[in-house]
C-alpha positions in Angstrom: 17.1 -24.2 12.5 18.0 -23.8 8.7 14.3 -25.0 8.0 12.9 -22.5 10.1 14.9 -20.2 8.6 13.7 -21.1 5.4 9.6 -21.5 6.5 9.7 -17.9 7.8 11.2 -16.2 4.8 8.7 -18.5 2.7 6.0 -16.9 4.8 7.1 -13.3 4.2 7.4 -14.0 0.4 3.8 -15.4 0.7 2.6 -12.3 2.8 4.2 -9.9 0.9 2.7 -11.5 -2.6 -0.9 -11.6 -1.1 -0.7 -8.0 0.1 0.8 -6.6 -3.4 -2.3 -9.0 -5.0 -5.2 -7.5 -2.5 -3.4 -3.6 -2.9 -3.6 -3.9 -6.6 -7.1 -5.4 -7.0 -8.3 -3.1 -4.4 -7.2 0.2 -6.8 -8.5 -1.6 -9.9 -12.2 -2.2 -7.8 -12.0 0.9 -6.5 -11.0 2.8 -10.0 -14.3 0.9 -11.5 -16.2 2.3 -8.5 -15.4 5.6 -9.2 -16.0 5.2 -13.0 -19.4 4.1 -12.3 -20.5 6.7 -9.9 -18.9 9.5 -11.6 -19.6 8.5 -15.2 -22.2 10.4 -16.0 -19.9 13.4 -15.9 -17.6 11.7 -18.6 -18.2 11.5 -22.5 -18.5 8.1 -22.4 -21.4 6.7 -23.7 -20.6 3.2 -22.5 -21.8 4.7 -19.0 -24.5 7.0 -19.9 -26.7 4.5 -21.5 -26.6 2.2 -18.6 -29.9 2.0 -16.1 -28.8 5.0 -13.3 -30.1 2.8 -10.3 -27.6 -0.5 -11.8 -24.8 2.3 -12.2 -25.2 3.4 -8.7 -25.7 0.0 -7.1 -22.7 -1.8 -9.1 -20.4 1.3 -7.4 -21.5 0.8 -4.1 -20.7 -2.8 -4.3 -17.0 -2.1 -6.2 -16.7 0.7 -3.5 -17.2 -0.9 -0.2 -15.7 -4.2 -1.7 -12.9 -2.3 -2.8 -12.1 -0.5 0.7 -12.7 -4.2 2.3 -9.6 -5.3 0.2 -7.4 -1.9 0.6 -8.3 -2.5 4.8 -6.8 -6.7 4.3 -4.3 -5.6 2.3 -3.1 -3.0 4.8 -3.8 -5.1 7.8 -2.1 -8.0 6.2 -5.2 -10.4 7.7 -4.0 -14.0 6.4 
């Protein structure tokens, strides 16, 4: 009983850990999405030299690989 106890609340500390992990990756994927698909309209010229067609690509990727995180995260799938 006491080690049940203890295996579930290990399990919640591991659940909760993964889902703070995958929320926080997910904004930080998602932040670089947006950076690279709405660069162009910022000063920087770290963005603005880059190839358009790699810019747009390499934000669709961070985009839909970000929302795939944000959905695991908020579906806490482990």
């Amino acid at each position: 009983m006491i080690q049940n106890e203890f295996r579930n609340r290990q399990r919640n500390a591991y659940v909760m850990m993964r889902m703070v992990k995958d929320l926080v990756m997910s904004i930080l994927i998602l932040a670089m999405a947006v950076f690279m698909l709405f660069g162009d309209k910022l000063p920087i010229d770290m963005v603005t030299t880059l190839d358009p067609l790699l810019r747009y690509m390499f934000g669709g990727l961070c985009l839909l690989y970000g929302g795939f995180r944000l959905y695991r995260s908020i579906k806490k799938d482990y």
